[in-house]
Backbone atoms as SQL, in Angstrom:
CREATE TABLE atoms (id INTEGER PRIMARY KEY, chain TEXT, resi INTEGER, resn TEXT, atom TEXT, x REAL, y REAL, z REAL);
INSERT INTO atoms VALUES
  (1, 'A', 1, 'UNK', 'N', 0.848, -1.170, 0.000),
  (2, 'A', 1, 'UNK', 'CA', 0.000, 0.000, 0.000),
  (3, 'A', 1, 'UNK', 'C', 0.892, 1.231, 0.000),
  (4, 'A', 2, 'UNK', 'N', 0.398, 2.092, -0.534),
  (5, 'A', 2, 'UNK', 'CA', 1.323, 3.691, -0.679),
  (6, 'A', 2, 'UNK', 'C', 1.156, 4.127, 0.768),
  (7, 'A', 3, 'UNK', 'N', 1.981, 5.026, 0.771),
  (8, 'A', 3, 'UNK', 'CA', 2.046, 6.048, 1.848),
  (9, 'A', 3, 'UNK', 'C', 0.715, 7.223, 1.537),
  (10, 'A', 4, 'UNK', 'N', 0.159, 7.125, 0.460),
  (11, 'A', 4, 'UNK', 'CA', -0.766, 8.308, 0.303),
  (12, 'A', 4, 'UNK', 'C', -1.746, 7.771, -0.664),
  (13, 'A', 5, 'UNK', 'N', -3.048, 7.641, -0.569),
  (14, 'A', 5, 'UNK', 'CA', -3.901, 7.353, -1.510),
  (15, 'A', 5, 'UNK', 'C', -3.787, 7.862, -2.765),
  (16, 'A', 6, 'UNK', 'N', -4.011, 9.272, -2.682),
  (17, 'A', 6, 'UNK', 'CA', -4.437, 9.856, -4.193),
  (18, 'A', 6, 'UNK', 'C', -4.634, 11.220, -4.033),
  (19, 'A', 7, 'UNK', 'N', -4.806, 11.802, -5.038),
  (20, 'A', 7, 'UNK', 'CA', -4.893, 13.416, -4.858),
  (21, 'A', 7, 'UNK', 'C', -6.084, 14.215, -4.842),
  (22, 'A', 8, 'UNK', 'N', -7.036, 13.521, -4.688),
  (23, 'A', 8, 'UNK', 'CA', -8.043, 13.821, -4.932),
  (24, 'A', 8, 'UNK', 'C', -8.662, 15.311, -3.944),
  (25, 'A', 9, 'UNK', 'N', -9.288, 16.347, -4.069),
  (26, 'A', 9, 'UNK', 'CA', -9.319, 17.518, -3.547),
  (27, 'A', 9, 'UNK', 'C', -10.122, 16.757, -2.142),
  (28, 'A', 10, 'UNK', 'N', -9.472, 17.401, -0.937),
  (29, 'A', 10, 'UNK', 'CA', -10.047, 17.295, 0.409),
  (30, 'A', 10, 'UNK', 'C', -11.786, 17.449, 0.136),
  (31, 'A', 11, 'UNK', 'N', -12.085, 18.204, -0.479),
  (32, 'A', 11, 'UNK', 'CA', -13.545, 18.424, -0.089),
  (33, 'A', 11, 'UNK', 'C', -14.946, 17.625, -0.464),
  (34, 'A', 12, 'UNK', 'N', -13.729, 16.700, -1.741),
  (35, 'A', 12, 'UNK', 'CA', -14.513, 15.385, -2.520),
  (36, 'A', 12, 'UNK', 'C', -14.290, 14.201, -1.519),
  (37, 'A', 13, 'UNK', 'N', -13.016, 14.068, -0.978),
  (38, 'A', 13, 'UNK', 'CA', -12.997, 12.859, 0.066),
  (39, 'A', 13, 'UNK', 'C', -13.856, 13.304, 1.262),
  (40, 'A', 14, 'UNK', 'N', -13.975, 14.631, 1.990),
  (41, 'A', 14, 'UNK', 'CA', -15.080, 14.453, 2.910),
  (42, 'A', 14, 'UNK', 'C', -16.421, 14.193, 2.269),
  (43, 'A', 15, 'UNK', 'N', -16.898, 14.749, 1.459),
  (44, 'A', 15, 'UNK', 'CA', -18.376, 14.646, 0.887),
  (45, 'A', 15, 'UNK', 'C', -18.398, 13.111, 0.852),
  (46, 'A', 16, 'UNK', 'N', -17.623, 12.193, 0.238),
  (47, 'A', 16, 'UNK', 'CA', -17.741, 10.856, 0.326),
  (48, 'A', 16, 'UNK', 'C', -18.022, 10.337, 2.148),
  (49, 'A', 17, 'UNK', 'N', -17.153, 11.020, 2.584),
  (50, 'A', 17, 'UNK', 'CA', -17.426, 10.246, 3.952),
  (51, 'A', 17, 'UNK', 'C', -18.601, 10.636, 4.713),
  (52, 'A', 18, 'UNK', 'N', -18.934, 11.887, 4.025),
  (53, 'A', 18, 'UNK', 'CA', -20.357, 12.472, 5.150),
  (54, 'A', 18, 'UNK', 'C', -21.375, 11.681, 4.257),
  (55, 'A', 19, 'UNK', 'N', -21.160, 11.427, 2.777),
  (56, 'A', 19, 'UNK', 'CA', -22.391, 10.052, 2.430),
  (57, 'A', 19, 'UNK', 'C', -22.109, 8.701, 2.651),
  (58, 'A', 20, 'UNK', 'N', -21.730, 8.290, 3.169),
  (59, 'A', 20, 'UNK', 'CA', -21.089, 7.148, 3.633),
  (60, 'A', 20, 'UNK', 'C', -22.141, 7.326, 5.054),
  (61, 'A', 21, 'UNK', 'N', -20.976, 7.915, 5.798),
  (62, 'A', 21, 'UNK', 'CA', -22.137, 8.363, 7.092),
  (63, 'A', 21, 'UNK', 'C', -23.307, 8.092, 7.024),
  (64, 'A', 22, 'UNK', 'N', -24.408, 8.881, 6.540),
  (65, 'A', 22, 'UNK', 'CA', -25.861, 9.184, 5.869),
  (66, 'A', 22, 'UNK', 'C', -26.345, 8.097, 5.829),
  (67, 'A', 23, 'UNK', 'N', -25.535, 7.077, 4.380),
  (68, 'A', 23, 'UNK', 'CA', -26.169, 5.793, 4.135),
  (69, 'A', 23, 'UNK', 'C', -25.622, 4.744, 5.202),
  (70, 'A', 24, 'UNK', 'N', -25.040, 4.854, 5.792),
  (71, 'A', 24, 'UNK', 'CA', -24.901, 3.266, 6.822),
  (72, 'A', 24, 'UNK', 'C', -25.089, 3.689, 8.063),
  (73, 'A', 25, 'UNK', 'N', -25.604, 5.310, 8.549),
  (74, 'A', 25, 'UNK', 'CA', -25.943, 5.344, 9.940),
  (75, 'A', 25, 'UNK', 'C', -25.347, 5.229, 10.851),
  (76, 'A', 26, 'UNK', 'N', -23.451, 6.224, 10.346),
  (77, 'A', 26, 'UNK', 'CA', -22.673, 5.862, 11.483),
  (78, 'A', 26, 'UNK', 'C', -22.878, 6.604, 12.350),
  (79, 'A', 27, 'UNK', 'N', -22.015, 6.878, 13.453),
  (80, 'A', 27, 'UNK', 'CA', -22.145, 6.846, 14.685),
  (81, 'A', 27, 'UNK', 'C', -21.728, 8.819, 14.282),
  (82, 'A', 28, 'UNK', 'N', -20.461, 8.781, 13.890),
  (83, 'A', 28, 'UNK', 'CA', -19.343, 9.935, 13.675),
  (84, 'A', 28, 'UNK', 'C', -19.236, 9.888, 12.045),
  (85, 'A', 29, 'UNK', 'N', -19.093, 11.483, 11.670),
  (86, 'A', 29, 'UNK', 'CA', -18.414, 11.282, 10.776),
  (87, 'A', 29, 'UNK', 'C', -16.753, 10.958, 10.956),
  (88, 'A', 30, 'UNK', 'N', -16.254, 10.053, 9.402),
  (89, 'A', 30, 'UNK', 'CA', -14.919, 9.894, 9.445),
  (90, 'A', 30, 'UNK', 'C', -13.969, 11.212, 9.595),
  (91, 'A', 31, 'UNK', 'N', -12.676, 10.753, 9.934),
  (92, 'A', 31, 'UNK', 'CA', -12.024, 11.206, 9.612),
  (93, 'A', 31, 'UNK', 'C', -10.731, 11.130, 8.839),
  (94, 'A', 32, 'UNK', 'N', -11.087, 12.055, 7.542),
  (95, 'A', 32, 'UNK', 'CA', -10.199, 11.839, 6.663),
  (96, 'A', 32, 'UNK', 'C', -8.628, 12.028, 6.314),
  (97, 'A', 33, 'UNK', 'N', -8.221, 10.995, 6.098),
  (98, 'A', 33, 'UNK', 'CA', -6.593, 11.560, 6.063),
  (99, 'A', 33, 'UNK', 'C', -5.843, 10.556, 4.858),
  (100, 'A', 34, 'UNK', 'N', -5.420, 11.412, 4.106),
  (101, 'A', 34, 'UNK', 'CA', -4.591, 10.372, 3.152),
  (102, 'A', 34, 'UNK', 'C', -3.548, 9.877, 3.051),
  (103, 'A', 35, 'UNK', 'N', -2.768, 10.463, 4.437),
  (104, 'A', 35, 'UNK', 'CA', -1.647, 9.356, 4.178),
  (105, 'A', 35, 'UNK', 'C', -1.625, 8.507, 5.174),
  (106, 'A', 36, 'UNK', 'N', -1.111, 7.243, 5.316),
  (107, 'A', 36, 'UNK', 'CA', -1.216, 6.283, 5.881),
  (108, 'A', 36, 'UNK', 'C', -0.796, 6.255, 7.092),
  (109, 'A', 37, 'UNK', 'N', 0.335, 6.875, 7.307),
  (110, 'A', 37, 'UNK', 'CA', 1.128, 7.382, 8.493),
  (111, 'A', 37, 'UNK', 'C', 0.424, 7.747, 9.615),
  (112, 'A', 38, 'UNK', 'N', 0.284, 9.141, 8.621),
  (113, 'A', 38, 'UNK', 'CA', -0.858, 9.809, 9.643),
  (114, 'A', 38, 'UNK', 'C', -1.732, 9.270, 10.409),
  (115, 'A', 39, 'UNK', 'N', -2.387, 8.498, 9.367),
  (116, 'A', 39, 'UNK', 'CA', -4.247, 7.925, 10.007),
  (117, 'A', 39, 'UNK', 'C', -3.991, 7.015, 11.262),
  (118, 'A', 40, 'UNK', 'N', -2.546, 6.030, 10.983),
  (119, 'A', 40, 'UNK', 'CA', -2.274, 5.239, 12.179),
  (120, 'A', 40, 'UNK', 'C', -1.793, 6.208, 13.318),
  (121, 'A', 41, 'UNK', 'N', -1.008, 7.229, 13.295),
  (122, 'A', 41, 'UNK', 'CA', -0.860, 8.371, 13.704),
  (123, 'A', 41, 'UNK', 'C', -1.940, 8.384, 15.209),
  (124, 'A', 42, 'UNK', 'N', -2.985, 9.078, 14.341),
  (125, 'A', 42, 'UNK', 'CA', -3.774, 9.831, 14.878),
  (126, 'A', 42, 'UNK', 'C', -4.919, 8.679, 15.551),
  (127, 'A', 43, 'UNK', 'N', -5.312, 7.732, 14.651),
  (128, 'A', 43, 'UNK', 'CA', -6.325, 6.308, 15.101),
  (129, 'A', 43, 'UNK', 'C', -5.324, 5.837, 16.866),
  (130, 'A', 44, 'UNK', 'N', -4.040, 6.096, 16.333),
  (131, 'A', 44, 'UNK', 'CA', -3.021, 5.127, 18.146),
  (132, 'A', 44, 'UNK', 'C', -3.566, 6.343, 19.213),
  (133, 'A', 45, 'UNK', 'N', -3.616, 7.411, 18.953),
  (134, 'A', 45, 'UNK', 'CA', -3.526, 8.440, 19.540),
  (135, 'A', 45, 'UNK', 'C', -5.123, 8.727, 20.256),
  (136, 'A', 46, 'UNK', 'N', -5.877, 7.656, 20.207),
  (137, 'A', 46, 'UNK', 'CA', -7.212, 7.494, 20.876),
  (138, 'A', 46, 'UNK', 'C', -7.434, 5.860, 21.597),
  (139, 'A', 47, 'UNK', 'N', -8.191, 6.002, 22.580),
  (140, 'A', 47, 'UNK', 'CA', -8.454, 4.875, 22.705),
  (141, 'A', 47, 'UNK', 'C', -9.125, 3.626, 22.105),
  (142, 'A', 48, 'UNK', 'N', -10.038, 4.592, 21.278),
  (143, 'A', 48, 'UNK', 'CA', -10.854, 2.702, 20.008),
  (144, 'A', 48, 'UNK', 'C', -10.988, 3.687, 19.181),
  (145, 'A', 49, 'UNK', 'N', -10.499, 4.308, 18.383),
  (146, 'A', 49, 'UNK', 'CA', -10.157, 4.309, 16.902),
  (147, 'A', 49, 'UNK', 'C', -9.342, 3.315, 16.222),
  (148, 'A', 50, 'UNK', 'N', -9.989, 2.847, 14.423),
  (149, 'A', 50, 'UNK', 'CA', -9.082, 2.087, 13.837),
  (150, 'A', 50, 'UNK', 'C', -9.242, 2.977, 12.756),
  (151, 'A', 51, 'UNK', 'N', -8.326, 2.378, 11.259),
  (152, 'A', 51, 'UNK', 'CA', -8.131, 3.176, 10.743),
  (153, 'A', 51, 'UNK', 'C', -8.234, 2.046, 9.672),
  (154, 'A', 52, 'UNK', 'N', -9.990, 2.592, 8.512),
  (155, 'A', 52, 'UNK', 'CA', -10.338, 1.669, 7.599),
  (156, 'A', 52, 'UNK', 'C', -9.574, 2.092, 6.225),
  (157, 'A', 53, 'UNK', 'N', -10.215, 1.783, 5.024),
  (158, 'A', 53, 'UNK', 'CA', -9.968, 1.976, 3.632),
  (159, 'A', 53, 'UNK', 'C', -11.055, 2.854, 3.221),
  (160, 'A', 54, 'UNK', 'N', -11.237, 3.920, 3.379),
  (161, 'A', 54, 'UNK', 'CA', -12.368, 4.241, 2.750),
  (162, 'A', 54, 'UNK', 'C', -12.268, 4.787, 1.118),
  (163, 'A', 55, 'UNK', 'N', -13.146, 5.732, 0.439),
  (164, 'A', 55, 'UNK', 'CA', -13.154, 6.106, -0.344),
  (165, 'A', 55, 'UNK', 'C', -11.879, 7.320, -0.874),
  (166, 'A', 56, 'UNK', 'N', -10.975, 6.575, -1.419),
  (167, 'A', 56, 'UNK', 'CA', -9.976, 7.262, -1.621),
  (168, 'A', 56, 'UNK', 'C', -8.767, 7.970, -0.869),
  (169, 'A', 57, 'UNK', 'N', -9.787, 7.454, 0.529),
  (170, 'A', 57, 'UNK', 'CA', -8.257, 7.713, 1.670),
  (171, 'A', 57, 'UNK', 'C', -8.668, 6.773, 2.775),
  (172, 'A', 58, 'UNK', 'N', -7.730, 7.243, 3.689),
  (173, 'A', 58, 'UNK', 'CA', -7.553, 6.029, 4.908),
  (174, 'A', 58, 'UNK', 'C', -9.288, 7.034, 5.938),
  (175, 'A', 59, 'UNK', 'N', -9.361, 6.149, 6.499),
  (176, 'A', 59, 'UNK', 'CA', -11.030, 6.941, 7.709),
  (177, 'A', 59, 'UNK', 'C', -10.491, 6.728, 8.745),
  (178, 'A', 60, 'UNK', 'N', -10.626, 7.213, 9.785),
  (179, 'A', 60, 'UNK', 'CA', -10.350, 6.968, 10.815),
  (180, 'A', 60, 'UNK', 'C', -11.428, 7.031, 11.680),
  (181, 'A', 61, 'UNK', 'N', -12.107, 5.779, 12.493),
  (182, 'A', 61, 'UNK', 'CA', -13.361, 5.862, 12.874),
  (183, 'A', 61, 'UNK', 'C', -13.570, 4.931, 14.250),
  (184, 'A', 62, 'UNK', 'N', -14.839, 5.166, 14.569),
  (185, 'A', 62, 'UNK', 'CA', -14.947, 4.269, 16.318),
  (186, 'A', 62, 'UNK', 'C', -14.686, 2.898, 15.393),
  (187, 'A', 63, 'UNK', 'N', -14.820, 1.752, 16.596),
  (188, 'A', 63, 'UNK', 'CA', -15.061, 0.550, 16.522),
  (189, 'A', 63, 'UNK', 'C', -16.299, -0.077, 15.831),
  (190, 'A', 64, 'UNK', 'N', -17.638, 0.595, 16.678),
  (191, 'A', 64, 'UNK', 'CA', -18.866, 0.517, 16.011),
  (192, 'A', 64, 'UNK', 'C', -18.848, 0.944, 14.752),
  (193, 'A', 65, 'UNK', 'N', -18.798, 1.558, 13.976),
  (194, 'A', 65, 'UNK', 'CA', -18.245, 2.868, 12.956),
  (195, 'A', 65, 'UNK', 'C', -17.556, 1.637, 11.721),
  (196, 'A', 66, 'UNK', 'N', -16.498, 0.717, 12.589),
  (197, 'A', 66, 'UNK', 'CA', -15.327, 0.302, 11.677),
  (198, 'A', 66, 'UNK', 'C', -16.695, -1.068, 11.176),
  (199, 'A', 67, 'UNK', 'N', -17.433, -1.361, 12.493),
  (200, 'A', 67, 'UNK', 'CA', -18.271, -2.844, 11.990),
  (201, 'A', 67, 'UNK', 'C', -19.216, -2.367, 11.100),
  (202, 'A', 68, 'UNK', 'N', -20.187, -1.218, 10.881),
  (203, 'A', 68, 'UNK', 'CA', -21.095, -0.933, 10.171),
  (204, 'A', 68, 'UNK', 'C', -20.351, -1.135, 8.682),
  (205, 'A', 69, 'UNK', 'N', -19.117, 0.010, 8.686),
  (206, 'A', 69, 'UNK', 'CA', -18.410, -0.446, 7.371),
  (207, 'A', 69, 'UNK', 'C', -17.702, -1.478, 6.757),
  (208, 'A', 70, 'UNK', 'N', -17.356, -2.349, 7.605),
  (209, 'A', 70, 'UNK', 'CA', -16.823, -3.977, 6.979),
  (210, 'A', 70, 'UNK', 'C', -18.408, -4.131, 6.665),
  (211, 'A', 71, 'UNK', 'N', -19.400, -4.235, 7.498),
  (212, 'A', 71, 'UNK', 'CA', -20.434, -5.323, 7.049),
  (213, 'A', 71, 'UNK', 'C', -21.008, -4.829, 5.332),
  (214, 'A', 72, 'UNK', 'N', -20.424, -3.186, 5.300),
  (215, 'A', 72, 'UNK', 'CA', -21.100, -3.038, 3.725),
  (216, 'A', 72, 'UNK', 'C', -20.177, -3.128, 2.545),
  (217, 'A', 73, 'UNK', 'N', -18.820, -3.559, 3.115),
  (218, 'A', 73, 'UNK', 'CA', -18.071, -4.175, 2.167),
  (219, 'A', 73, 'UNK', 'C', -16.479, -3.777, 2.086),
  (220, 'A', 74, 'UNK', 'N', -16.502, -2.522, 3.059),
  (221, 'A', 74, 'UNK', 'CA', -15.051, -1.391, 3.395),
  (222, 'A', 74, 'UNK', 'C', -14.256, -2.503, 4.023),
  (223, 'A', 75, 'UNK', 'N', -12.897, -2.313, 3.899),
  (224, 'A', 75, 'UNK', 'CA', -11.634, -2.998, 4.444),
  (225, 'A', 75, 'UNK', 'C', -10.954, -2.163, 5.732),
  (226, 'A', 76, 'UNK', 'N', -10.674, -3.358, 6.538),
  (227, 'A', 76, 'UNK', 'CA', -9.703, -2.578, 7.695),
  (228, 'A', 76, 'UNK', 'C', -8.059, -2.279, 6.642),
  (229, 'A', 77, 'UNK', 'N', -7.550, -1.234, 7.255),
  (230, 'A', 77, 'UNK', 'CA', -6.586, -0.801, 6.741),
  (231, 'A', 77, 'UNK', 'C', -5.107, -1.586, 7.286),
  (232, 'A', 78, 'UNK', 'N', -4.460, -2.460, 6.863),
  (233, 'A', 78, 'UNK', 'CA', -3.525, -3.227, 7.225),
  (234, 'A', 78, 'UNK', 'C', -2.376, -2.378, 7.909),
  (235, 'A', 79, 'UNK', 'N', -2.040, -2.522, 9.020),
  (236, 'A', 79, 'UNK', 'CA', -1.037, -1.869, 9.818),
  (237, 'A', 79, 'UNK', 'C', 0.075, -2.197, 8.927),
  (238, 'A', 80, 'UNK', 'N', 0.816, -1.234, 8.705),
  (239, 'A', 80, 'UNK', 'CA', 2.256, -0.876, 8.039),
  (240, 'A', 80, 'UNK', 'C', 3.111, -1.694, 9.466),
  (241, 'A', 81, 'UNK', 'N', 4.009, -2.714, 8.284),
  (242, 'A', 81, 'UNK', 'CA', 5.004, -3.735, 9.289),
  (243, 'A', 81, 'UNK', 'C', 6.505, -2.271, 9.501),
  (244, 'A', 82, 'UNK', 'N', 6.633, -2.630, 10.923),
  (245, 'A', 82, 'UNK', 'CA', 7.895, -1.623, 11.568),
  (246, 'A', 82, 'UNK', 'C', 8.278, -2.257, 10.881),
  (247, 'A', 83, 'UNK', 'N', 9.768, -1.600, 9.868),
  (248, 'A', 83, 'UNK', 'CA', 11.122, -1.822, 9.572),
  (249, 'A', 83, 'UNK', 'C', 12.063, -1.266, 10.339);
């Protein structure tokens, strides 16, 4: 996986996540971040945040949040192995 999804303008990756939200009835909106670093970053830096695949960038979201989106088809985001 890249260090950074894609370039896509910040305001198209939130609009994805606030419909995302909408249609599966999460809890929070995500939070968006595209590089990978970061999202693990910021997901360690809480107590139950994980940090999924969403639409064009990494989400960073509750637990409840992470199950609504596996069950509609979203991927957990594979922890980057320490080198």
């Amino acid at each position: 996986m890249s260090a950074m999804m894609n370039d896509e303008p910040l305001p198209v990756l939130h609009a994805a996540a606030a419909k995302a939200r909408t249609a599966l009835g999460l809890r929070y909106l995500p939070v968006v971040i595209r590089s990978e670093s970061s999202a693990f970053a910021v997901a360690d830096r809480t107590s139950a945040s994980v940090v999924m695949l969403g639409e064009d960038a990494f989400w960073v979201v509750c637990l409840a949040d992470a199950a609504k989106l596996e069950r509609a088809g979203y991927e957990w985001a594979p922890r980057p192995s320490a080198r």
